[in-house]
C-alpha positions in Angstrom: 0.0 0.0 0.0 1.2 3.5 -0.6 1.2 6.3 1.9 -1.6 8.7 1.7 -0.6 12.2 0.7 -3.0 14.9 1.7 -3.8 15.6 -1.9 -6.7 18.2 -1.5 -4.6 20.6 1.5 -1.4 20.3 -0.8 -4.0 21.4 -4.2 -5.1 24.5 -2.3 -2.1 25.4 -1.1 -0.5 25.4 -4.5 -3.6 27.0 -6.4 -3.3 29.9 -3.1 0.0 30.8 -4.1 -0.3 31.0 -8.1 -3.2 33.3 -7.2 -1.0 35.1 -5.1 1.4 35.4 -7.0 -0.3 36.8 -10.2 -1.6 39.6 -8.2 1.9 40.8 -7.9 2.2 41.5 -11.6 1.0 44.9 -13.0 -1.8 44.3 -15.3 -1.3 45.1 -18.9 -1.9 48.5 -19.5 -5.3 49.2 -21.5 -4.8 49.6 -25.4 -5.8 53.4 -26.4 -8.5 53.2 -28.9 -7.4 55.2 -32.2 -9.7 57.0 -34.4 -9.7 55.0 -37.6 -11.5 57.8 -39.6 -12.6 54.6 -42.3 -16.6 55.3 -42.2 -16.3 57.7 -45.3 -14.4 59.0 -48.1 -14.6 61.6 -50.4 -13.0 63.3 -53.9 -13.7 65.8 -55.9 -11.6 66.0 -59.5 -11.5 68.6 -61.5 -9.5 68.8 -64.9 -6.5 69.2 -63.8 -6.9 67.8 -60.0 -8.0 65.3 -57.7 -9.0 66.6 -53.8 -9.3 63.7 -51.5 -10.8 64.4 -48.1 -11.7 62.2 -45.0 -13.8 64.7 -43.2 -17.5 65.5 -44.1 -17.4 69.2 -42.9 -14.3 69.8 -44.9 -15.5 68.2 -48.0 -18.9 70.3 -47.6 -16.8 73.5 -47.1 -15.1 72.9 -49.9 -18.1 72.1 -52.5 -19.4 76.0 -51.0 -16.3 77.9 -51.6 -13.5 76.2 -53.2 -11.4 76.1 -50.1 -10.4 73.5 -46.9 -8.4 74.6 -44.2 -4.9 72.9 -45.4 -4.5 71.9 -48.8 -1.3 68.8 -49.2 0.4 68.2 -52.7 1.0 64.2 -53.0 3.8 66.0 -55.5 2.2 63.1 -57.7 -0.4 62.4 -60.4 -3.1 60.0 -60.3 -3.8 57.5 -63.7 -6.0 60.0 -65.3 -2.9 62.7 -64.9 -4.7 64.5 -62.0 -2.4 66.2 -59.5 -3.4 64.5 -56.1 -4.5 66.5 -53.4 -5.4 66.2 -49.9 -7.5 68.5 -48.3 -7.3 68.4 -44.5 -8.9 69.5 -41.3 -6.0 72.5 -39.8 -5.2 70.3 -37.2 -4.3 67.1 -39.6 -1.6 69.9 -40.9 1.2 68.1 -38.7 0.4 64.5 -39.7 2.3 61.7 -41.2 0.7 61.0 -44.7 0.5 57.5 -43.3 -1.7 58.9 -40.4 -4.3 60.4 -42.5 -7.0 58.8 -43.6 -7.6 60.1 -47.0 -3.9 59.1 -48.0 -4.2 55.8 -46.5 -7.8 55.0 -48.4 -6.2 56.2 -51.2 -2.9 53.8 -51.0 -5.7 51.0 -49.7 -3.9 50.3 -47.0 -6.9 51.2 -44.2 -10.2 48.9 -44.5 -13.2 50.8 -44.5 -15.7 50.7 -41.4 -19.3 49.2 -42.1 -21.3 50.8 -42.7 -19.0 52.5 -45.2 -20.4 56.0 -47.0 -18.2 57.6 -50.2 -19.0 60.4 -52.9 -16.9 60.9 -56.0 -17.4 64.1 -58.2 -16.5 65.2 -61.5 -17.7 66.8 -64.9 -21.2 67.7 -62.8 -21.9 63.9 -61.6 -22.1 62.7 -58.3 -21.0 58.7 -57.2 -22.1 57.9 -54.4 -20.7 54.2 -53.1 -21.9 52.2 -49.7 -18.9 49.8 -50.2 -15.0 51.0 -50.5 -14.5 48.8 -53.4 -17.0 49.9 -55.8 -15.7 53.4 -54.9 -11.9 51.9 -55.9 -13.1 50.0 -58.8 -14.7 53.5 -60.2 -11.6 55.8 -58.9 -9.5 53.4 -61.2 -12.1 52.9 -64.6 -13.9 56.4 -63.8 -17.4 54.9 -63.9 -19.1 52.3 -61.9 -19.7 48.9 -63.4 -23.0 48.4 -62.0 -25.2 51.3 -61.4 -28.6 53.1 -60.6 -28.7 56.9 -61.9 -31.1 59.0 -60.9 -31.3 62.2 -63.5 -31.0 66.2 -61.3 -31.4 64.6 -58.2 -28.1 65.9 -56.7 -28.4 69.1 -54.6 -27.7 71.5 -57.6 -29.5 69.3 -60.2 -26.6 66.8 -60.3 -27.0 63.2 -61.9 -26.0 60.8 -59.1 -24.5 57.8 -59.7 -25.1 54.6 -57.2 -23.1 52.2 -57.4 -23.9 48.7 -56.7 -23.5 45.3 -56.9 -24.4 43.0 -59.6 -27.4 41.5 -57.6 -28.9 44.3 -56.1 -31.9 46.8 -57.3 -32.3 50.5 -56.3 -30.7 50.9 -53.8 -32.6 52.8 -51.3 -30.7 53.0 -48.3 -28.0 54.6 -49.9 -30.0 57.1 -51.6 -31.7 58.1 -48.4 -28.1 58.2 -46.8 -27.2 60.7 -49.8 -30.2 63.1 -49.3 -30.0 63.4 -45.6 -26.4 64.3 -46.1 -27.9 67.5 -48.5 -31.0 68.8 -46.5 -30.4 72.7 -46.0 
């Protein structure tokens, strides 16, 4: 016969001090939640420029007066021979390109939030995307593959452009996100 060892006091014992002993350790400090900035995207081109801009109010301010509060040269030209442009919020002014989230939609190297909300602008037509792809696969061919066009609907008699997937009909969601973003 072998000896008995108190099995159950020597458990608790062991499983007291492993508790103990992690409550010596600092805990991990919390991670800081960052502000992705990846819930929309906007651009406006014009013939001889692209503006890119990942604020609303910006983008807004711009469409009234022709102006943003800092303007950044990519010192580059898009496939259509568009100088690049960022227009920025005044505090963005000190930022890393790779911080911003207009540059980084642009480089596709930030995935877009979901719900995701983008307008594209040129020669007096407004695209207006729900999905970051449809928005890339237009910034690169110019127009969408798959669409729904509504003729002077935009807020200064604009035809808008939605684009959409293969499957889907009007899309109605996106068109009510589009006109609550123009009610005066």
């Amino acid at each position: 016969m072998s000896p008995r060892l108190p099995i159950k006091p020597l458990a608790l014992v062991l499983l007291a001090a492993s508790l103990g002993a992690c409550s010596l350790h600092n805990p991990a400090p919390a991670k800081t939640a960052v502000a992705l900035n990846n819930e929309d995207w906007y651009q406006v081109r014009t013939d001889n420029e692209l503006f890119v801009f990942d604020d609303y109010q910006v983008f807004r301010d711009f469409l009234d007066t022709g102006k943003a509060p800092y303007l950044k040269d990519l010192q580059r030209k898009d496939k259509h021979g568009q100088s690049i442009i960022l227009a920025l919020r005044a505090e963005d002014q000190g930022k890393q390109l790779e911080q911003i989230a207009a540059y980084q939609f642009l480089n596709v190297s930030l995935p877009p939030a979901n719900p995701f909300y983008g307008e594209i602008r040129q020669h007096g037509v407004i695209y207006v995307f729900q999905r970051y792809g449809d928005m890339m696969d237009t910034f690169s061919l110019g127009e969408p593959i798959f669409r729904h066009t509504e003729i002077a609907s935009g807020p200064q008699g604009e035809r808008v452009v939605y684009g959409l997937t293969k499957e889907e009909s009007k899309p109605l969601a996106l068109i009510d996100a589009f006109q609550a973003r123009y009610k005066r």
